[in-house]
C-alpha positions in Angstrom: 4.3 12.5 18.0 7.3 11.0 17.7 9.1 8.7 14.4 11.3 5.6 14.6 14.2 5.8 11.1 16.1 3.1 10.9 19.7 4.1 10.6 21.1 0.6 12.0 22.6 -1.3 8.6 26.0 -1.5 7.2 25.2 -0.6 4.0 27.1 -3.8 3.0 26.4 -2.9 -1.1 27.7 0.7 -0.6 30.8 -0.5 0.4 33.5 0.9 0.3 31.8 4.2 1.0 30.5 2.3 4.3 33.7 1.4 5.8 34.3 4.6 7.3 30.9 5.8 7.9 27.1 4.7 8.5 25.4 4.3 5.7 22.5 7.1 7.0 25.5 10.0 7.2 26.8 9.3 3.5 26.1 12.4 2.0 23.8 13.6 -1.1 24.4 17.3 -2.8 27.1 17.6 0.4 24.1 16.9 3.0 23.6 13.7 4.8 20.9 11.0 3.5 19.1 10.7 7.3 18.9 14.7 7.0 16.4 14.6 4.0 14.0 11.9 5.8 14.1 14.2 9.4 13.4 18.1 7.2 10.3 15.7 5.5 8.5 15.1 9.3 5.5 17.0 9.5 6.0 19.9 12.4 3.6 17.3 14.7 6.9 15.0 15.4 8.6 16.7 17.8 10.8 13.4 18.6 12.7 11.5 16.1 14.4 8.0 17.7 17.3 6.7 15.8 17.5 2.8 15.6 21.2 2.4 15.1 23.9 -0.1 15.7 26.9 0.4 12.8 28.7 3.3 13.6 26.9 4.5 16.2 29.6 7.1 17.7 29.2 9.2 14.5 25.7 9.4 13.9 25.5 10.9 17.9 28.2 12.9 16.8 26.3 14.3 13.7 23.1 15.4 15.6 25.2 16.7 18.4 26.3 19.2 16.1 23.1 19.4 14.3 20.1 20.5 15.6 16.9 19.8 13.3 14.6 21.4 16.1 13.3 17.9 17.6 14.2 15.9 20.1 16.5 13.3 18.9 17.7 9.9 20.7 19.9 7.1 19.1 18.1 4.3 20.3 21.6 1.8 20.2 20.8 -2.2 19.3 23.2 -4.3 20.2 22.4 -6.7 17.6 20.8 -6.4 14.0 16.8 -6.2 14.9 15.0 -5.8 11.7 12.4 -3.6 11.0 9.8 -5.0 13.5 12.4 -5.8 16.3 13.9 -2.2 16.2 10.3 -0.6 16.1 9.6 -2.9 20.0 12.9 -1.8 21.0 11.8 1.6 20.5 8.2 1.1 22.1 9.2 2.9 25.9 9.8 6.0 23.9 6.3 5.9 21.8 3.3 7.6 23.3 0.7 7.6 20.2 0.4 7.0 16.8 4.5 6.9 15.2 6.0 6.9 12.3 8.6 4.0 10.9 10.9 5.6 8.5 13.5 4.2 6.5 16.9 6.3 6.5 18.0 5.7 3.2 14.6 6.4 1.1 14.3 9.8 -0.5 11.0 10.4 -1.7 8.4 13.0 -2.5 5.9 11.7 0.5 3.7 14.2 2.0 3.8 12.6 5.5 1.3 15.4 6.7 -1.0 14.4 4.6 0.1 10.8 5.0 -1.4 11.6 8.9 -4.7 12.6 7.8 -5.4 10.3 5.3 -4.9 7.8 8.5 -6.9 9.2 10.9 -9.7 10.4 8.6 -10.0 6.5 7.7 -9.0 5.4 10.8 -6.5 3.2 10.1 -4.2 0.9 12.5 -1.4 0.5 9.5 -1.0 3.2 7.2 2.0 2.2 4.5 3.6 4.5 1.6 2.6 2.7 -2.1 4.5 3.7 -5.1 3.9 2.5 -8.6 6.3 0.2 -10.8 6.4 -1.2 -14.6 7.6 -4.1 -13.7 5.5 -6.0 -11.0 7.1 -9.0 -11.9 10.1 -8.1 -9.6 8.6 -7.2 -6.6 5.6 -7.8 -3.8 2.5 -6.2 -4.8 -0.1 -4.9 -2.8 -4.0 -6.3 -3.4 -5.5 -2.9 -2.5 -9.7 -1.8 -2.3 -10.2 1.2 -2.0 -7.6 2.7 -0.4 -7.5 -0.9 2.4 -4.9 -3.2 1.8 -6.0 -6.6 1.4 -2.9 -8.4 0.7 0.5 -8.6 -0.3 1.4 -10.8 -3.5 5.1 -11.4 -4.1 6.2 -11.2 -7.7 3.1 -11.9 -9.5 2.6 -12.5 -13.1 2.1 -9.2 -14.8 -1.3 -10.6 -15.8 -1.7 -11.6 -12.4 -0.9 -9.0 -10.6 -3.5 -6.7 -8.7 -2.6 -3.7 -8.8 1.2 -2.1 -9.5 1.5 -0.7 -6.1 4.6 -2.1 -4.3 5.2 -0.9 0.2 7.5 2.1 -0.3 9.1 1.8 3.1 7.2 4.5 5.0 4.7 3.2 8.3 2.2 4.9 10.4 1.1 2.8 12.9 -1.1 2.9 16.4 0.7 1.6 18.8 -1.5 -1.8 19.6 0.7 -3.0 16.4 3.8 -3.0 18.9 2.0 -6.0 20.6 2.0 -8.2 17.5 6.3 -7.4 17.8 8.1 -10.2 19.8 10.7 -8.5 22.1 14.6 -9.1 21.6 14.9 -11.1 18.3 15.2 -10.4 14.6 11.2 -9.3 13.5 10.7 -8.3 9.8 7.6 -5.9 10.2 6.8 -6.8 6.3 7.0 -10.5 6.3 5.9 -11.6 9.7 3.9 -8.6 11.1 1.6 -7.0 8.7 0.1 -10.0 7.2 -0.9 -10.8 10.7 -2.5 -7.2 11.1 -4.3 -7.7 7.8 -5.7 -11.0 9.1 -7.1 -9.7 12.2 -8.9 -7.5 9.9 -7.5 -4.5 11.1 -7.5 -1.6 9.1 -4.7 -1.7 7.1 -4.3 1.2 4.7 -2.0 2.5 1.5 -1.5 6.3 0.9 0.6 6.7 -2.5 3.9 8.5 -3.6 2.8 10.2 -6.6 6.0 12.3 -7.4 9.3 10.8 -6.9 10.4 7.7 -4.6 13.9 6.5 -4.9 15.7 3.5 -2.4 19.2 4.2 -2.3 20.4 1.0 -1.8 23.5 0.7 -4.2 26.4 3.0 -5.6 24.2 3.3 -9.0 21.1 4.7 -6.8 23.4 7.0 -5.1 24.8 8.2 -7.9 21.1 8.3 -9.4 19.8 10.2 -6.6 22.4 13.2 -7.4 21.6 13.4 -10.5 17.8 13.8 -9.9 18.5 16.0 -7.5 20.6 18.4 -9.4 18.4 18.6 -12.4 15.2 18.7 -10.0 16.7 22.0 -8.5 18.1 22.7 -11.7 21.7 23.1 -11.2 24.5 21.8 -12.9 26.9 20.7 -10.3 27.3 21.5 -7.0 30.3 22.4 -5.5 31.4 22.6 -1.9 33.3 25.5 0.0 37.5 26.0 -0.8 37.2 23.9 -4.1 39.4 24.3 -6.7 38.4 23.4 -10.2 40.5 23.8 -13.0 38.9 21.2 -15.5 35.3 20.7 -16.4 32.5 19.3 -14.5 29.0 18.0 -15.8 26.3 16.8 -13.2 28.7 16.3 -10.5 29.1 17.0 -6.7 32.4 18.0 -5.1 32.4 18.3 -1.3 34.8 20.5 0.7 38.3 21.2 -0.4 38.2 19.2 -3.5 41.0 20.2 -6.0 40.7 19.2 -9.9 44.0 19.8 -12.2 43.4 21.0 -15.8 42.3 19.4 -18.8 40.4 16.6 -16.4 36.7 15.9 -16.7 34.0 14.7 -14.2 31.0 13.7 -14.9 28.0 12.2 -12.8 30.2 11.8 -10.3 30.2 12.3 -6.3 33.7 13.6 -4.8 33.9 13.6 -1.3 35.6 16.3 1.1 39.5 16.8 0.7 40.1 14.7 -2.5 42.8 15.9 -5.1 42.2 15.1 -8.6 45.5 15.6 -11.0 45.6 16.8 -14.5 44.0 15.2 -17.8 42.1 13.2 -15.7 38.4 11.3 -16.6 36.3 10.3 -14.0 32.5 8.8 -15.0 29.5 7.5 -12.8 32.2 7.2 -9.9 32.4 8.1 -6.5 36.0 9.0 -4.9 36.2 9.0 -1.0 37.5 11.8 1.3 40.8 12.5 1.5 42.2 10.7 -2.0 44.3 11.2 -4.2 43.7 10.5 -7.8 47.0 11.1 -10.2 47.4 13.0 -13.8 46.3 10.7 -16.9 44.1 8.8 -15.1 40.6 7.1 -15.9 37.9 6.0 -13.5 34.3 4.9 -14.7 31.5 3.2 -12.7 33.6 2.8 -9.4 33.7 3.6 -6.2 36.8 4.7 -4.3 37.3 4.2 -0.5 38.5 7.1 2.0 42.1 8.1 1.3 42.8 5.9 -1.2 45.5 6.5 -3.8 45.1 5.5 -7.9 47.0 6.1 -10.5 46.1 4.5 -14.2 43.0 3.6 -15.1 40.1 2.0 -13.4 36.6 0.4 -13.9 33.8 -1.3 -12.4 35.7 -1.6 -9.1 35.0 -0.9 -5.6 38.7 0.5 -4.3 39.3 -0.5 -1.0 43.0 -1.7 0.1 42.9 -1.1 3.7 41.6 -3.7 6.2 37.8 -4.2 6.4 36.3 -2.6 10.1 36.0 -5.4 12.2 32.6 -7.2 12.8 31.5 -5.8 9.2 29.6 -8.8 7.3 30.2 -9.9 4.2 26.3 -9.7 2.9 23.2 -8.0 4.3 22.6 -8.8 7.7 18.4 -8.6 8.8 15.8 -8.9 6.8 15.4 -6.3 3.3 12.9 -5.0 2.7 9.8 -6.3 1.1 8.1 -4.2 -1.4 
């Protein structure tokens, strides 16, 4: 069985942290985002396909080195597909039912389950539902018993029909890839599934019922950590050759991370190789590999770039004084995804 993840975007509102890598490879607790989605496939998937284009060197790189005991091909578009056009660039590679995974979704989904919910209905669409307050900022599914009617985008509260939004996880049969045009931009969630549903295909919802989080944005990153930590119930986690002098509170430091005394991080990310001088505050930040942040300094809700150098205080700011990597855009580029 095999899974498409697409690992292809810029992650253009993580910047700066996605100048210098893909957006899939930025790492949570000191382990990359893609590895979560690929330990959650059920044992059944024994080939993963990797729809990348944005820094696609590194992410071969990383499962060069890596082996998650499945076969794994980056699948290399040479131009933004979206999530249907990806999916039909994979289709030579898919030889039953598949999985379409977003890479930068960490969740609680039980996919194994997710698989025999689908074939004990016998669905053609299967889609991950998770619950929200507020309907009002989102598309909605119209669900009956478990079928998927329709999708309703941003109802009323009062008009709403249920509070079930798509949670960015597919199981499809492969007769859905000939709904997919070949070779252009295809959003599966705009222009593909309401066709399914029309057709009257079985189109089904299996719910999240634990934890779903889209990590989308430095505040979800940041987020992520910190559910993370107090879900395993640690306090910080702290990567190998680190040395910490000051005081850390829900806060991840990768490898080789030095902190002077007297400073104080808090709900913070630090990447590999960053020094951190003395009496220095850092808040709901996260500092890039390789920088270097002086004595008496102050950074809250920011995000520093790779080997950047500050001194003074900083906040709200994204830190990046280098050139921007060619060909990187300026906003999303594709279609988002519709919940």
């Amino acid at each position: 069985m095999e899974a498409i993840i697409l690992a292809g975007g810029f992650g253009t509102r993580l910047k700066p942290l996605t100048y210098t890598r893909a957006k899939s490879l930025l790492p949570i607790l000191n382990k990359p985002m893609v590895s979560y989605v690929i330990e959650q496939l059920p044992k059944k998937v024994d080939k993963v396909i990797l729809a990348v284009n944005y820094k696609k060197n590194q992410i071969e790189d990383f499962f060069k080195e890596n082996d998650f005991g499945k076969e794994i091909i980056v699948n290399e578009e040479t131009q933004p597909l979206g999530t249907g056009g990806a999916t039909k660039f994979a289709e030579k590679y898919i030889t039953g039912k598949f999985f379409v995974l977003n890479s930068d979704i960490i969740s609680s989904l039980d996919m194994g389950k997710m698989v025999e919910f689908h074939e004990k209905k016998k669905g053609v669409v299967t889609i991950s539902l998770w619950p929200v307050k507020n309907v009002s900022e989102f598309g909605v599914v119209d669900i009956k018993k478990d079928r998927i009617t329709k999708f309703v985008e941003k109802p009323r509260p009062e008009e709403a029909p249920s509070n079930l939004i798509n949670a960015g996880a597919y199981l499809l049969e492969p007769e859905v890839l000939d709904y997919i045009e070949i070779g252009r931009l295809v959003s599966m969630e705009k222009e593909i599934f309401p066709r399914v549903i029309e057709d009257g295909k079985i189109f089904l919802g299996f719910r999240i019922k634990d934890y779903w989080m889209d990590i989308g944005r430095i505040s979800s990153y940041l987020e992520i950590h910190k559910f993370l930590l107090k879900k395993k119930k640690l306090k910080n986690v702290i990567g190998e050759g680190c040395d910490v002098k000051g005081k850390l509170s829900e806060s991840c430091l990768g490898k080789n991370v030095k902190v002077g005394k007297n400073s104080k991080i808090k709900n913070s990310v630090i990447y590999d190789n960053a020094f951190i001088g003395e009496n220095t505050e850092i808040k709901n930040s996260v500092i890039g590999e390789n920088c270097e942040i002086g004595s008496d300094s102050k950074l809250f809700d920011s995000a520093v770039g790779d080997g950047e150098k500050i001194k003074g205080e900083i906040k709200d700011e994204h830190v990046w004084t280098k050139e921007i990597p060619e060909g990187y855009p300026e906003t999303q580029i594709g279609n988002v995804l519709k919940r």
